[in-house]
N, CA, C and O of each residue as an XYZ file, in Angstrom:
624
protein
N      -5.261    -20.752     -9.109
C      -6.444    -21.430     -9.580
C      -6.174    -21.904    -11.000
O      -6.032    -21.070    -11.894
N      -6.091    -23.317    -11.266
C      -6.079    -23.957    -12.541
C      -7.483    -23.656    -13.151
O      -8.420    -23.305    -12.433
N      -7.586    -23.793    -14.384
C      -8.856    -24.137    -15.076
C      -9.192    -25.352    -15.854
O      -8.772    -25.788    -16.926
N      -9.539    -25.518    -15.518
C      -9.959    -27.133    -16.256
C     -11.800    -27.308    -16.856
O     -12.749    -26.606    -16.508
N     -11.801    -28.191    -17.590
C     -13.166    -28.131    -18.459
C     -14.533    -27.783    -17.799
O     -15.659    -27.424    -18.143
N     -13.788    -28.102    -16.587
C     -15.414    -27.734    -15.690
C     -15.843    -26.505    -15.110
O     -16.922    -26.264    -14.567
N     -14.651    -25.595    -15.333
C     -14.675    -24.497    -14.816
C     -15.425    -23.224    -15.587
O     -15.193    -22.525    -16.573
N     -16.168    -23.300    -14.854
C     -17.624    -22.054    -15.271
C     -16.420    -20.668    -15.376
O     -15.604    -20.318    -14.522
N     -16.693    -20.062    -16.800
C     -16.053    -18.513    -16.826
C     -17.737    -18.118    -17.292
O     -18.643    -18.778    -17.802
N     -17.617    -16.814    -16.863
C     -18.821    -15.646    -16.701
C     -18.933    -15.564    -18.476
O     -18.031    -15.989    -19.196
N     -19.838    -15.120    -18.852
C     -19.994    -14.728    -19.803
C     -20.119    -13.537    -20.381
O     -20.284    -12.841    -19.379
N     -20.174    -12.502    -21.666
C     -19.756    -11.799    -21.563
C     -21.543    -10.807    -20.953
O     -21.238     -9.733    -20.435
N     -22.576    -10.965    -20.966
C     -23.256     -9.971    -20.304
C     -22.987    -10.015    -18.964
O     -23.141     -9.021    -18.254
N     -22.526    -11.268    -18.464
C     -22.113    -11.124    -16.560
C     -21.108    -10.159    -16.452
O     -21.085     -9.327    -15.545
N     -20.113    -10.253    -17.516
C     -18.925     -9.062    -17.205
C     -19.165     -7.984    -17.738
O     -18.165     -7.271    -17.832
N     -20.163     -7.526    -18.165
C     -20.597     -6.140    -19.045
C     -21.055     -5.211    -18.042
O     -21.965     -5.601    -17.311
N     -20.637     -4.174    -17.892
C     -20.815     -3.060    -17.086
C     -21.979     -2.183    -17.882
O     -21.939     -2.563    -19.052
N     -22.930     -1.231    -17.733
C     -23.690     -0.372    -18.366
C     -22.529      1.141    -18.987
O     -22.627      1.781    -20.034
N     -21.477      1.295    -17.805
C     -20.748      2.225    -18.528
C     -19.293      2.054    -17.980
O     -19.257      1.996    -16.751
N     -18.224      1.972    -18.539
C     -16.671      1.654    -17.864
C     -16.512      2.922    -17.296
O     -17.281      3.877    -17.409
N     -15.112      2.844    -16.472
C     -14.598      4.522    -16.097
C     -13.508      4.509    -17.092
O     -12.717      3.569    -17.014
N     -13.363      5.251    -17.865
C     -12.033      5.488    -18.740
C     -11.254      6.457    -18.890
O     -11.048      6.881    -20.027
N     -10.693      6.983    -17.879
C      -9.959      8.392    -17.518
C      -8.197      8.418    -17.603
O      -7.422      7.475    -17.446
N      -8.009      9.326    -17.796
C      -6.214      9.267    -18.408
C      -5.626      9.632    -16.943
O      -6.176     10.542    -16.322
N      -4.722      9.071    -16.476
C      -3.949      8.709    -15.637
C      -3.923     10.411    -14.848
O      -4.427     10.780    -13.787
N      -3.448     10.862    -15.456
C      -3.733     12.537    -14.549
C      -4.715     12.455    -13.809
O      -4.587     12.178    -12.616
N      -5.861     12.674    -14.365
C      -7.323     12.719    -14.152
C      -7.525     11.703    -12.861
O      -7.855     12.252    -11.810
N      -7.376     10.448    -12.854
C      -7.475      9.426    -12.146
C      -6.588      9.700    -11.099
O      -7.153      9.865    -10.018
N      -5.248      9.809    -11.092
C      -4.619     10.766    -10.073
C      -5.685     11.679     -9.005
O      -5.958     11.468     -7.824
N      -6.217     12.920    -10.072
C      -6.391     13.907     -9.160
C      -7.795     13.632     -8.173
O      -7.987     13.846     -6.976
N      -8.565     13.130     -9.119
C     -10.122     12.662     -8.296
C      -9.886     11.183     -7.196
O     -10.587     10.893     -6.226
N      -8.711     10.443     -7.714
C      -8.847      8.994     -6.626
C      -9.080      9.362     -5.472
O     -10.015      8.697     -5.025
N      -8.531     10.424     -4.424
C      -8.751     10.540     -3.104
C     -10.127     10.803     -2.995
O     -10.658      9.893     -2.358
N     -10.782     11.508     -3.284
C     -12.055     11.887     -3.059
C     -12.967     10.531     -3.584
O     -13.858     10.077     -2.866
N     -12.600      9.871     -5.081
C     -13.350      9.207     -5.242
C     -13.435      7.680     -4.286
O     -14.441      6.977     -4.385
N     -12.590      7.387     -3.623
C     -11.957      6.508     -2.716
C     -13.178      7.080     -1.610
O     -13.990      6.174     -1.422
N     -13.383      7.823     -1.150
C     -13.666      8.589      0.253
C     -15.259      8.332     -0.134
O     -15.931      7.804      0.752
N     -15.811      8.608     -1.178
C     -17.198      8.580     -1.882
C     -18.013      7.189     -2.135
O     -19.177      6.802     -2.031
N     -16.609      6.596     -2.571
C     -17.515      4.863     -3.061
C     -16.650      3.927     -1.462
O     -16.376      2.756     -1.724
N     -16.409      4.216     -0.531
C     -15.738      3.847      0.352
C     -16.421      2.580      0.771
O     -15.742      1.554      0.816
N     -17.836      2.537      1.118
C     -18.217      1.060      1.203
C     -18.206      0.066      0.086
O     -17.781     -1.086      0.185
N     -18.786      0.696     -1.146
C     -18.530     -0.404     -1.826
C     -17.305     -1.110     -2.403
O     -17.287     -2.293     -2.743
N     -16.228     -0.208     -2.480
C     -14.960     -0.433     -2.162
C     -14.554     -1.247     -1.240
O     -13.740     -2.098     -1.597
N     -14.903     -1.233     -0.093
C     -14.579     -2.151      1.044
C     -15.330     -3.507      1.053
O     -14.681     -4.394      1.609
N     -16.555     -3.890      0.567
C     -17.556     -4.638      0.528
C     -16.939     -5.250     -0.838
O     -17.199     -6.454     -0.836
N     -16.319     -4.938     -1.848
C     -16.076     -5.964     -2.965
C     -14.331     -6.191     -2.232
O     -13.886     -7.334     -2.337
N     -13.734     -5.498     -1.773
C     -12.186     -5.982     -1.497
C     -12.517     -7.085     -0.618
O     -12.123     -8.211     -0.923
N     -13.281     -6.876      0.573
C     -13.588     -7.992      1.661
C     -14.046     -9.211      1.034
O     -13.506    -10.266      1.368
N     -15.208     -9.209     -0.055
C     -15.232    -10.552     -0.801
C     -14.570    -10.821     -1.791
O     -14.725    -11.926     -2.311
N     -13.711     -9.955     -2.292
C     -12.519    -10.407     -3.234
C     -11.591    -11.792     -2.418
O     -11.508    -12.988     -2.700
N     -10.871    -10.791     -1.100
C     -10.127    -11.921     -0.466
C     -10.403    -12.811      0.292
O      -9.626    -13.637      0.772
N     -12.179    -12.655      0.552
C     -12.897    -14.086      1.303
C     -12.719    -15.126      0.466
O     -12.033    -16.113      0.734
N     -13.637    -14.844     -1.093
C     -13.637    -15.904     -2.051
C     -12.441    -16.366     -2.821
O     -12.411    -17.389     -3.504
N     -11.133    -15.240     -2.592
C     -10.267    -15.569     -3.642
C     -10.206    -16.092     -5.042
O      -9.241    -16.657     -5.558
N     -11.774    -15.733     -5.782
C     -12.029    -16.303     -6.607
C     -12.796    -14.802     -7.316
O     -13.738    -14.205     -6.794
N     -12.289    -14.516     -8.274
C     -13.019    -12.981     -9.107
C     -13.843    -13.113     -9.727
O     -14.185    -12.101    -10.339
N     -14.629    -14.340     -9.953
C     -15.635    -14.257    -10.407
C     -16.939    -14.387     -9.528
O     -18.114    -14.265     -9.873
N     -16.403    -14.665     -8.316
C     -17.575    -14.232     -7.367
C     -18.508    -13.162     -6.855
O     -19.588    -13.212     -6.268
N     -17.631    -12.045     -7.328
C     -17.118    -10.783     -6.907
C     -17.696    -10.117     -8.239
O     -17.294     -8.977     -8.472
N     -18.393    -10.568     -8.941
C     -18.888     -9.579    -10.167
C     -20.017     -8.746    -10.126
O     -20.245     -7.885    -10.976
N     -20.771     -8.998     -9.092
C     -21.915     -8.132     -8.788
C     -21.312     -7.185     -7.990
O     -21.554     -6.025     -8.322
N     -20.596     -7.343     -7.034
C     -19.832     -5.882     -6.283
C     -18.764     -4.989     -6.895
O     -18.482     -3.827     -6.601
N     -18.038     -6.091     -8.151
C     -17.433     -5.173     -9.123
C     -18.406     -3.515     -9.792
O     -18.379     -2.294     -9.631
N     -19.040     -4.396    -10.448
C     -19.974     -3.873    -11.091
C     -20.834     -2.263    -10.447
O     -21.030     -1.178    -10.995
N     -21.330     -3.035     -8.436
C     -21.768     -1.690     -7.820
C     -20.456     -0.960     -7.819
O     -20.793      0.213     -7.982
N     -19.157     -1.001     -7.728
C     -18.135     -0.503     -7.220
C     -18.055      0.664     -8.547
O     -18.153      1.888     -8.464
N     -17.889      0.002     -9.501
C     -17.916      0.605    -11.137
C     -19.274      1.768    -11.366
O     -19.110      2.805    -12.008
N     -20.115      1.529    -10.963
C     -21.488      2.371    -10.646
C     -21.250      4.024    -10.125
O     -21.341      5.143    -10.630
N     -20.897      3.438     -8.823
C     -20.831      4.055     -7.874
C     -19.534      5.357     -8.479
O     -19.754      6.566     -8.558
N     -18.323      4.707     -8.805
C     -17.049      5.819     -9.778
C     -18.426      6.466    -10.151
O     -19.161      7.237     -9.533
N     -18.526      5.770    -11.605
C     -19.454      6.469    -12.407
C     -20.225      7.692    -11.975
O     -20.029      8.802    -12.470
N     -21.064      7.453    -11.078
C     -21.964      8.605    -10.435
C     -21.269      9.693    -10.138
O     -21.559     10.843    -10.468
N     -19.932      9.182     -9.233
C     -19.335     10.063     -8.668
C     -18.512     11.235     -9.406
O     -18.284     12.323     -8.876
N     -18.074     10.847    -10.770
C     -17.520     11.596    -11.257
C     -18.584     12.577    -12.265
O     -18.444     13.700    -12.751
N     -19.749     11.518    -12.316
C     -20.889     12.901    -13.354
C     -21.045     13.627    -12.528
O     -21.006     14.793    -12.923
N     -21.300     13.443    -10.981
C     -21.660     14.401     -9.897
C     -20.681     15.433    -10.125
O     -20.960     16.631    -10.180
N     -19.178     14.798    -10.296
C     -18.152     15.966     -9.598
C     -17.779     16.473    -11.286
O     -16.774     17.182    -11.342
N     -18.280     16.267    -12.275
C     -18.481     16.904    -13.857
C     -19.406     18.178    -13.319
O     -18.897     19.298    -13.273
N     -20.906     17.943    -12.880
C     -21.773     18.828    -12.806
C     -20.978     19.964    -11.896
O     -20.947     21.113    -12.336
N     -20.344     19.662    -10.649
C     -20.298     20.450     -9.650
C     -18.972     21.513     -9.621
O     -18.900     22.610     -9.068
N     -17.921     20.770    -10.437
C     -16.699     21.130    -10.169
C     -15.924     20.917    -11.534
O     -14.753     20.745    -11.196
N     -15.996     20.858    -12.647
C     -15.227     20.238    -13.378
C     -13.937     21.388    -13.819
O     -12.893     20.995    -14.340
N     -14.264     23.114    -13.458
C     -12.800     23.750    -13.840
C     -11.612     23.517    -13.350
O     -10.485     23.407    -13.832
N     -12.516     23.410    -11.271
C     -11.000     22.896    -10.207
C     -10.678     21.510    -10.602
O      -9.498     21.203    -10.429
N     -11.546     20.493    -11.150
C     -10.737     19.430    -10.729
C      -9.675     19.412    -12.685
O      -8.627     18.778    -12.808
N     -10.112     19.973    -13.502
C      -9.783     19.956    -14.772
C      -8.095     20.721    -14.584
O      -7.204     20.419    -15.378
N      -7.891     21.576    -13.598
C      -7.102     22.622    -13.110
C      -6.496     21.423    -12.518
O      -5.682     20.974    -13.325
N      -6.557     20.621    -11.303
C      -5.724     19.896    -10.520
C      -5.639     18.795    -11.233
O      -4.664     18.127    -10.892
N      -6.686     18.007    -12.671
C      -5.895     17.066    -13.141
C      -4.516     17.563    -14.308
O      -3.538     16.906    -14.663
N      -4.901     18.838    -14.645
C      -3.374     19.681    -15.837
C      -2.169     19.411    -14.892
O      -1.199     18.664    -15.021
N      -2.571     20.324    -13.829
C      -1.088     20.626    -12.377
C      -0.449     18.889    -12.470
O       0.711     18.603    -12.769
N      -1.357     18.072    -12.188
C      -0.652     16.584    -11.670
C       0.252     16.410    -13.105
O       1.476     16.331    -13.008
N      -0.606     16.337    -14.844
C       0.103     16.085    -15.860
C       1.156     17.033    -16.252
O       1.937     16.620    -17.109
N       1.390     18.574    -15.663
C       2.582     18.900    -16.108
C       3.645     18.956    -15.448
O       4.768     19.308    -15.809
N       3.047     18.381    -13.852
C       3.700     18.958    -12.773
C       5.073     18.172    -13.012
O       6.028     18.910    -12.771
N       5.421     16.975    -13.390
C       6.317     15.654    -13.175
C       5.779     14.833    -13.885
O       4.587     14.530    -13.940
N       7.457     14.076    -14.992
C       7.267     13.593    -15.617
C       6.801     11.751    -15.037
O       6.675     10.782    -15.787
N       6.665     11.765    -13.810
C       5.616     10.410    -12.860
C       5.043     10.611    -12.798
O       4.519      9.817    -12.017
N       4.219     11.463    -13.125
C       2.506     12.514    -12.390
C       2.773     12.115    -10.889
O       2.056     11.428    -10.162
N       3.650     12.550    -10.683
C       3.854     12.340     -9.050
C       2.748     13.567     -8.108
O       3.054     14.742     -8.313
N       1.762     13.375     -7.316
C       1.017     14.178     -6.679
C       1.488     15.158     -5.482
O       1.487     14.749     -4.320
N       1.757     16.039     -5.709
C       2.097     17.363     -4.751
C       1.469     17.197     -3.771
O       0.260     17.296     -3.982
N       1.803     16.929     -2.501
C       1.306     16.845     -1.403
C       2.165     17.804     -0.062
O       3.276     17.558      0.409
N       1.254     18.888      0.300
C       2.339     19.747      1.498
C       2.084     18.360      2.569
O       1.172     17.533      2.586
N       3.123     18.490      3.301
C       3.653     17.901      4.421
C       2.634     18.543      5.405
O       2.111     19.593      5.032
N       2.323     18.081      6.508
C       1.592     17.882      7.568
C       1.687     17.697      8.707
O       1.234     16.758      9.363
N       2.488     18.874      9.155
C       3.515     18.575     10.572
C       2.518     19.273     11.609
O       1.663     20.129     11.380
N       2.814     18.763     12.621
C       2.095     19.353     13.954
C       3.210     19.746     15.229
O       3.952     18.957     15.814
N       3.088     21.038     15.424
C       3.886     21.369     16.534
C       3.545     21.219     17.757
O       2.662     21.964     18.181
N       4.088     20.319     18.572
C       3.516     20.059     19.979
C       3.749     21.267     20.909
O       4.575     22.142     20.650
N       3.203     21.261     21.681
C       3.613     22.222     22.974
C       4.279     21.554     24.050
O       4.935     21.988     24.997
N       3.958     20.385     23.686
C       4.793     19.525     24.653
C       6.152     19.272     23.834
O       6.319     19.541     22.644
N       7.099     18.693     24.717
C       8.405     18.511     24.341
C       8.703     17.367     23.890
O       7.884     16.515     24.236
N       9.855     16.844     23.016
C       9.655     15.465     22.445
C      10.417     14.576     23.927
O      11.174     15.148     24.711
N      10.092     13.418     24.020
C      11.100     12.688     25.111
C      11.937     12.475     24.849
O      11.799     11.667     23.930
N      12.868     12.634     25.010
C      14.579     12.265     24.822
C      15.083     10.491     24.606
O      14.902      9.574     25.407
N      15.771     10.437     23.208
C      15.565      9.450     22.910
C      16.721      9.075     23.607
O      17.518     10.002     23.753
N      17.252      7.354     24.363
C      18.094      7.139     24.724
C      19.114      6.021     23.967
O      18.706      4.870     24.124
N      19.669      6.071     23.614
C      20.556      4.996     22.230
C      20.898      3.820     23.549
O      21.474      4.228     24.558
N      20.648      2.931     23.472
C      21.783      1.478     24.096
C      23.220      1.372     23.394
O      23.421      1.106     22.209
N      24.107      1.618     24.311
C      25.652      0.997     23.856
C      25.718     -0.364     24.204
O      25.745     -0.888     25.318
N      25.750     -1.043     22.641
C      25.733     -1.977     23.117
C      27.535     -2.730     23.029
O      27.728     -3.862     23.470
N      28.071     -2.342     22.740
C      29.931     -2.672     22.545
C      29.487     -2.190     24.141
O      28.941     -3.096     24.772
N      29.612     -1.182     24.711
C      29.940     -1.177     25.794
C      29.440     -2.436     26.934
O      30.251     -2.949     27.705
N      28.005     -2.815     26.890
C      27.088     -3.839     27.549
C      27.930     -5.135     26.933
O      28.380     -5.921     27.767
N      28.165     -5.403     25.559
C      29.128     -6.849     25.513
C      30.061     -6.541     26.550
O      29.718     -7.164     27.555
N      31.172     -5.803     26.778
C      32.183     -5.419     26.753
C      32.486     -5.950     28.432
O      33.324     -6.612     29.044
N      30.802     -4.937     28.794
C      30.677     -5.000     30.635
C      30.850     -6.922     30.701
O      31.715     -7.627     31.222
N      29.569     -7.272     29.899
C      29.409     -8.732     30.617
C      30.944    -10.043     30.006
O      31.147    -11.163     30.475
N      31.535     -9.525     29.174
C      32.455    -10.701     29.047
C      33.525    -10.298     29.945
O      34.325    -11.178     30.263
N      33.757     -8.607     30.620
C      34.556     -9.185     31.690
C      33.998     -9.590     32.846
O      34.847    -10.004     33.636
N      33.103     -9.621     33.168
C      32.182    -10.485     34.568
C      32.760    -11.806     34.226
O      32.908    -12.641     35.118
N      32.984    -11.973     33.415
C      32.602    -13.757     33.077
C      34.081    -14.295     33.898
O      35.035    -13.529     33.760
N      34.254    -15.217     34.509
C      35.371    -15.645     35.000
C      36.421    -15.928     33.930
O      36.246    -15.960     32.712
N      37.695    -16.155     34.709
C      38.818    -15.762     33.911
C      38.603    -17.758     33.603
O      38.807    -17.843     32.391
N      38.443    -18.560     33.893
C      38.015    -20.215     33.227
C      37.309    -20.367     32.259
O      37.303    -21.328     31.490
N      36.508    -19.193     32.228
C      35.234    -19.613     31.024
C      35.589    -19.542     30.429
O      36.386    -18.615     30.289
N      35.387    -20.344     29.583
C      36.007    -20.511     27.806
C      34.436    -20.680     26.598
O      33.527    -21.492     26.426
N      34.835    -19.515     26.077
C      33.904    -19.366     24.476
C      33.657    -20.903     23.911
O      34.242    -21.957     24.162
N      32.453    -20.562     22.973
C      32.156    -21.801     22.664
C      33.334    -22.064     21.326
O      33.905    -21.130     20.764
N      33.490    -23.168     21.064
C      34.248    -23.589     19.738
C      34.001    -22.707     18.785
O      34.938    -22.116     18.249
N      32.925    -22.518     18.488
C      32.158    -22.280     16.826
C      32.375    -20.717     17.179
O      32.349    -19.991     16.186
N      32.546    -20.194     18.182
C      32.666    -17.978     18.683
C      33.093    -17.517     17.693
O      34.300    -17.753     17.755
N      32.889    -16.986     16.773
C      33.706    -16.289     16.525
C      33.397    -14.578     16.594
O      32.221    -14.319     16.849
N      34.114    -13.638     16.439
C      34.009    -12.188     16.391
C      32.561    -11.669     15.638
O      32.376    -12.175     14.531
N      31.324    -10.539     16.210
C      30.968    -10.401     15.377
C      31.114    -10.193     13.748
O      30.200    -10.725     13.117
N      32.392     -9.312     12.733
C      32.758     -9.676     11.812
C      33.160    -10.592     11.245
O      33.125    -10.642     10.015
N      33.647    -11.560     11.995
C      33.491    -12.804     10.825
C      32.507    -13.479     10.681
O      32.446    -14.410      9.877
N      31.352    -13.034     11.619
C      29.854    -14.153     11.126
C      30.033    -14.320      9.201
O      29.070    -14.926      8.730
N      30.608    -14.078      8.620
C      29.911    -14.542      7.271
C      29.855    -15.798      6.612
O      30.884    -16.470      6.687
N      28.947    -16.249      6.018
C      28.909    -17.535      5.596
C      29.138    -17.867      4.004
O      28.833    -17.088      3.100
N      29.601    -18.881      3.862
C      29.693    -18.887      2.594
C      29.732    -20.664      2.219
O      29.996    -21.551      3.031
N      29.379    -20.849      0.713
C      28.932    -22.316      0.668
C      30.055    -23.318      1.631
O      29.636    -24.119      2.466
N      31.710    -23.083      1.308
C      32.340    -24.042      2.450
C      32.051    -24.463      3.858
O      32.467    -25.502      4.372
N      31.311    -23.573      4.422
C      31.949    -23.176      5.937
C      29.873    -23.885      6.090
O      30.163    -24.636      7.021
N      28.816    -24.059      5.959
C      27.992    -24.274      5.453
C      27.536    -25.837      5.454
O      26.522    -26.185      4.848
């Protein structure tokens, strides 16, 4: 999207929020899943008209509920919880110097058995059909071996 003289930008009370979220990367780490799970429609309702309109300034009133909605969610989870989640945002900041998030693995043991995977040979399947081929047939000009497929600007 160019801008040119005619192009309406928002002003600054259209882009003014009543309160930002401003949380340090740990923190934001440890609450995103839950807070994701909490503001989930309005999340979905500003992404869906983000990429209908392709245009972000359309999208400033659902910004805004989307921004709300954090907000609430985290005074809620201040009132309710703030030692565990204060505890799991430290763990994420000392855990790794990426704040990479500790996640156990999630395996499920079947009772059933896995199906047996079967590999295709395929050297062998070339191998079968070029001797079928009569002893007259002749390769095309251009054949060559799979390893020499490579190309390069001459050959090009």
């Amino acid at each position: 999207m160019s801008l040119t003289k005619d192009t309406h930008l928002p002003s600054d009370e259209e882009l003014t929020v009543p309160q930002e979220i401003s949380l340090s990367t740990p923190w934001l780490k440890a609450v995103a899943p839950y807070m994701a799970k909490h503001c989930e429609k309005e999340a979905n309702e500003f992404m869906l008209r983000r990429k209908e309109s392709e245009d972000p300034r359309a999208v400033l009133k659902e910004g805004a509920a989307l921004t709300a909605c954090g907000v609430n969610f985290l005074q809620s989870l201040k009132r309710s919880c703030l030692p565990q989640t204060q505890k799991l945002a430290e763990c994420v900041d000392q855990g790794s110097a990426k704040l990479y998030m500790s996640n156990k693995l999630h395996v499920y043991d079947s009772a059933t058995p896995a199906p047996e995977v079967k590999l295709r040979d395929y050297k062998a399947e070339a191998a079968k059909v070029l001797n079928e081929l009569p002893a007259e047939y002749h390769l095309r000009k251009d054949y060559r071996k799979y390893n020499d497929w490579r190309y390069n600007i001459t050959e090009s």
